[in-house]
C-alpha positions in Angstrom: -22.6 52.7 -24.0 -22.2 54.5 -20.9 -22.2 53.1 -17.6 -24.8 55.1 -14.9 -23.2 56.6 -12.1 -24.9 54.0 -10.0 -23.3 51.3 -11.7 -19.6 52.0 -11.6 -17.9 50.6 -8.6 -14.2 51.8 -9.1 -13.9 55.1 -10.7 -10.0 56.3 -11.6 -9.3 59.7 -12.5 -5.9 61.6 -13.2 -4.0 59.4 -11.4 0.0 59.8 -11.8 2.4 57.6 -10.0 5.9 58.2 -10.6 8.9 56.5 -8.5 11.8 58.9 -8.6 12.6 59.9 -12.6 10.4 57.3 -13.8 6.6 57.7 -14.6 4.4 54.9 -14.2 1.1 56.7 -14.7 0.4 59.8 -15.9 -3.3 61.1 -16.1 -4.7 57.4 -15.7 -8.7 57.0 -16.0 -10.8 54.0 -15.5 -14.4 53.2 -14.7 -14.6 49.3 -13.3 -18.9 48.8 -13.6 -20.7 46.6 -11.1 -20.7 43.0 -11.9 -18.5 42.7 -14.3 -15.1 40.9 -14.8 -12.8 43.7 -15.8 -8.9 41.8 -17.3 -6.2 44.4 -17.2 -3.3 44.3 -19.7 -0.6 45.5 -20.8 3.4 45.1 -21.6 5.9 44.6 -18.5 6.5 48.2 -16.6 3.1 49.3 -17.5 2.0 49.3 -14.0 -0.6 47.0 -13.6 0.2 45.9 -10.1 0.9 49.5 -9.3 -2.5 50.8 -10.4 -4.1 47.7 -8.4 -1.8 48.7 -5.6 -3.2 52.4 -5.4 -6.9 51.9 -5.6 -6.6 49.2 -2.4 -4.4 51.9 -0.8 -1.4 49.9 -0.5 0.3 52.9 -2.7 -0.8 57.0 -2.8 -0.5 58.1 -6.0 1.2 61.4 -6.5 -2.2 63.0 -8.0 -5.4 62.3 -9.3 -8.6 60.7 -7.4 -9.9 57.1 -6.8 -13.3 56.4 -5.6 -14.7 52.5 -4.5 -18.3 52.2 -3.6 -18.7 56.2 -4.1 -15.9 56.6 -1.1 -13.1 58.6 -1.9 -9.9 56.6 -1.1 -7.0 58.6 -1.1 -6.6 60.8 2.1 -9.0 59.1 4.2 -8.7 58.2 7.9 -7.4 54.9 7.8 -10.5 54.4 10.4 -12.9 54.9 7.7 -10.6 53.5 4.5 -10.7 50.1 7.1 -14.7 50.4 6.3 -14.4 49.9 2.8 -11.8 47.3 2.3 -13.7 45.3 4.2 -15.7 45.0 1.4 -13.4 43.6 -1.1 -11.0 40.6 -1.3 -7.5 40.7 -2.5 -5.8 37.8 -3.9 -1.8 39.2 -4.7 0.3 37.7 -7.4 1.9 34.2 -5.8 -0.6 33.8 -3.3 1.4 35.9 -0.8 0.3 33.3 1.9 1.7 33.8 5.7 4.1 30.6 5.6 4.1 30.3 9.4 0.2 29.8 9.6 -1.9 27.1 8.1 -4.3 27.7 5.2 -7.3 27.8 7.9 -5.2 30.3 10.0 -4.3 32.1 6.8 -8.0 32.4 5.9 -8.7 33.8 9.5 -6.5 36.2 9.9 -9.1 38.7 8.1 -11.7 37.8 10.3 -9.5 38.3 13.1 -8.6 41.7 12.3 -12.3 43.2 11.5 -14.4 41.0 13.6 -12.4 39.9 16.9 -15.1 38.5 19.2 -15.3 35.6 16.6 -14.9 32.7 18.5 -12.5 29.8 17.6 -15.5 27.5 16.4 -16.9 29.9 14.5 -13.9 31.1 13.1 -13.3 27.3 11.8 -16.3 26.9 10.6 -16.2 29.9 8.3 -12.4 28.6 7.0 -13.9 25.3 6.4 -16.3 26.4 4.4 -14.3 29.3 2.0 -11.7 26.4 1.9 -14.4 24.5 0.3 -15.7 27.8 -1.8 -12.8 27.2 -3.3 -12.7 24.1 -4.7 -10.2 22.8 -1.9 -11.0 19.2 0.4 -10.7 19.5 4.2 -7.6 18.1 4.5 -6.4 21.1 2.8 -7.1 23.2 6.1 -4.4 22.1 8.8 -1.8 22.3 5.9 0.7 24.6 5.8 1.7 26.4 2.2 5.0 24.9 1.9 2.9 21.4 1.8 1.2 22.5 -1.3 1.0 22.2 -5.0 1.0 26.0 -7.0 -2.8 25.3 -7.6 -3.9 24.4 -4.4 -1.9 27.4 -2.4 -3.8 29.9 -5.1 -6.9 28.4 -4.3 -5.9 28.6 -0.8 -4.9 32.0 -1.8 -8.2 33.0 -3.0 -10.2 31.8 0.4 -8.5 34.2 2.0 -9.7 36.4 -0.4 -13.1 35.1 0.3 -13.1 35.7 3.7 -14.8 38.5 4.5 -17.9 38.0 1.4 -16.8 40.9 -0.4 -18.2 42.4 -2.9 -15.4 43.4 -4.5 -12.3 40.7 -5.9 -9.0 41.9 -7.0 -7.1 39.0 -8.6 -3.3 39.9 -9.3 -1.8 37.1 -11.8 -4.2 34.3 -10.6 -3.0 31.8 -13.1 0.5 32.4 -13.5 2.4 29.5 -13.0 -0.2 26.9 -13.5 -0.3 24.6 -16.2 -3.2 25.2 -18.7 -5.5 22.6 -16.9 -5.3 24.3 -14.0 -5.6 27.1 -15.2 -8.6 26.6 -16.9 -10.5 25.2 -13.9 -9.6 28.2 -11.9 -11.0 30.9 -14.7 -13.9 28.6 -14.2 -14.2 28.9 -10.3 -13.8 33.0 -10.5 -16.7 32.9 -13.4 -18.8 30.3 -11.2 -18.2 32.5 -7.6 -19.1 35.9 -9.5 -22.2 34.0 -11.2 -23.4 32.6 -7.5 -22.0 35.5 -5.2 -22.8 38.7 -7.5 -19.2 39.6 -7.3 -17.6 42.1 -9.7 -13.4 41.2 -10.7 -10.6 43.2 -11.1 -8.3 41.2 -12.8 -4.6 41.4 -13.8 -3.6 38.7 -16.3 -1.1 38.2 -18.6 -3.3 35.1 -19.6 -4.8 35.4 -23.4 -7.2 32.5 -22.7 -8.7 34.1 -19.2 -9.2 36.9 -21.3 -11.3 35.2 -23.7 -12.3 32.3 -21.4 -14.3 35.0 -18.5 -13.8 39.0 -18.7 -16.6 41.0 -20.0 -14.4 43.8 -20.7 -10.2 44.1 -21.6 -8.4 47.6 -20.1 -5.2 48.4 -22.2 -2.4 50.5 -20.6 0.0 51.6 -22.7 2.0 55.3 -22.7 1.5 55.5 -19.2 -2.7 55.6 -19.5 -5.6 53.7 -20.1 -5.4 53.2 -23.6 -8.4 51.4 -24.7 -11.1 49.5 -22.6 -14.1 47.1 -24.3 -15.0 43.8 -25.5 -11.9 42.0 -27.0 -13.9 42.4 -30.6 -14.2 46.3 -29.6 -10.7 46.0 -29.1 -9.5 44.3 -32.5 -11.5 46.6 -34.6 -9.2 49.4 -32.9 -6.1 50.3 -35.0 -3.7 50.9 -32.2 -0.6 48.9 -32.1 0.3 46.9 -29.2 -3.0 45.6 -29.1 -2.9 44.3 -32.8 -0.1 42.7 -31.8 -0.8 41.6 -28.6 -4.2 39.8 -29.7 -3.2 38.9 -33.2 0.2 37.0 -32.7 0.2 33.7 -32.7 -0.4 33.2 -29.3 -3.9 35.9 -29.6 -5.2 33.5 -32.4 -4.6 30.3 -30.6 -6.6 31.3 -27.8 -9.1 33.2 -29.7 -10.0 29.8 -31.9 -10.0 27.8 -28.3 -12.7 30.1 -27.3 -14.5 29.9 -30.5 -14.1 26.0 -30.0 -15.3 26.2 -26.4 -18.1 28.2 -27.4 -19.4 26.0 -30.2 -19.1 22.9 -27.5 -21.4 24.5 -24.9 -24.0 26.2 -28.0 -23.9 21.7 -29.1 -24.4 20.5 -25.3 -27.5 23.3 -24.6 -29.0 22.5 -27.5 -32.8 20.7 -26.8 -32.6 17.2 -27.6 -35.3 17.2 -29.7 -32.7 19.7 -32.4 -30.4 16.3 -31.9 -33.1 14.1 -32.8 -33.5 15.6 -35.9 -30.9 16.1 -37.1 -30.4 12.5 -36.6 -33.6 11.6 -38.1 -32.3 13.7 -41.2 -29.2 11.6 -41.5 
C-alpha cells in the first residue's frame, strides 16, 4: 500500500555518498511514514550510520535529495536547517555523552542552544523530568557518565534525545552492548514513548529481537541501495539473499519463535476472564 504524501515524514531520493574510490550509496531511496518505527539493516559497510548521518545533516551527500517534514535538507541555510532539527532527537551509537558534564547538564545542553533565556530552574526541572521519561531515578541526574552502567548512560543517552519533544527519534545502535534484559526493557521504553508521545523511529539495529520485538517496518540495504523495505513476513516471502540468510539463520529463528512466544503470552494475559473461566470449567 502506498503511503500519502502527507504521511511520509523522511523522504530519500537518489542519494550517492562515496568517500574517495569507495561507494557507499548509489541511487538510495526511502520513504520513513509518520508514526511508524522504521529498523534499518544491513551487513557491515552498508552505510547505515552514513545514510542516518546525511538526512540529520551531519554529512552532504554527493547527489540526490532528502526531505524531513516537507523541508528540503540539503543546501539549506544552516538558519533555517536549525528550524527543523529542532524537531527531532538523535541518540548516536554509544551514547556519545559530553564526559565533562553531568547527565542533567548533558540533557540541557539542547535547550541551551535553541532556547537560551531558559532559566536554571526551569532548565532543571525539564532534565528532571526526561531523566525520568526515561526510566532513570533522580540520583541519576548529578552523575557524570563515567559513573554509569552501559544501560543507564543510553538511557541517559536518550533524554537527551528527549529534550527538545521532538517529533522525530533517530536511534543509532540503541541496544548494542546490553545484555538481553536490558535490552529488552529499552525496546519496551522506545515502543511505550512512541505509544504516549506520537513519536515516529528511525532505527539502526543490528538487533533481530528489536526487530521483531517493535518496528512496524524492516529497510534492507544491500548493493549500495535500499533493497527491500516491509513487514519482516513481507520480507521472508522475498527471494533475495542476504535477507534469507539474515532472518533465517539460526539466530533469525531464535528470535522469531521469542516473538511468537511473547505474542502468545500477551494474546493469554488480554484475554477476558470469563474465556479463563471456561476453559477451567471445561477441565
Amino acid at each position: 500500500m502506498t503511503a500519502a504524501a502527507d504521511d511520509i515524514l523522511i523522504r530519500v531520493r537518489g542519494v550517492r555518498n562515496q568517500f574517495g574510490e569507495q561507494v557507499v550509496h548509489d541511487g538510495l531511496e526511502l520513504d520513513v511514514r509518520r508514526g511508524e518505527i522504521l529498523g534499518v539493516v544491513g551487513g557491515s559497510g552498508t552505510g547505515k550510520s552514513v545514510l542516518l548521518r546525511s538526512i540529520i545533516g551531519l554529512q552532504t551527500p554527493d547527489a540526490g535529495d532528502i526531505t524531513v517534514f516537507g523541508e528540503p535538507m540539503i543546501g539549506r541555510e544552516e538558519t533555517e536547517a536549525q528550524n527543523v532539527r529542532r524537531r527531532w532527537g538523535v541518540l548516536f551509537q554509544n551514547g556519545a555523552l559530553f564526559s565533562t558534564l553531568t547527565v542533567a547538564e548533558n540533557v540541557q545542553v539542547p535547550l541551551r542552544e535553541y532556547y537560551r533565556r531558559l532559566d536554571a530552574t526551569l532548565l532543571d526541572e525539564i532534565a528532571a523530568y526526561k531523566i525520568a521519561m526515561s526510566g532513570l531515578g533522580p540520583e541519576a541526574g548529578p552523575k557524570y557518565p563515567s559513573e554509569l552502567s552501559g544501560g543507564m548512560r543510553k538511557r541517559a543517552a536518550l533524554a537527551r534525545a528527549l529534550s527538545l519533544d521532538p517529533e522525530l527519534l533517530f536511534l543509532d545502535e540503541p541496544t548494542a552492548g546490553l545484555d538481553p534484559i536490558g535490552a529488552a526493557a529499552f525496546d519496551a521504553l522506545i515502543k511505550s514513548l512512541k505509544q504516549t508521545l506520537g513519536l515516529t523511529v528511525f532505527l539502526i539495529t543490528h538487533d533481530l529481537d528489536t526487530l521483531y520485538a517493535i518496528c512496524d517496518r524492516v529497510a534492507v540495504i544491500a548493493d549500495k541501495k535500499v533493497v527491500a523495505v516491509g513487514t519482516i513476513p513481507e520480507l521472508l516471502a522475498l527471494d533475495q539473499p542476504w535477507i534469507q540468510e539474515y532472518f533465517n539463520g539460526p539466530r533469525g529463528r531464535t528470535a522469531a519463535q521469542g516473538a511468537e512466544t511473547l505474542h502468545e503470552e500477551a494474546v493469554e494475559r488480554d484475554r477476558p476472564a470469563s474465556a479463563h473461566h471456561d476453559v477451567d470449567a471445561r477441565g
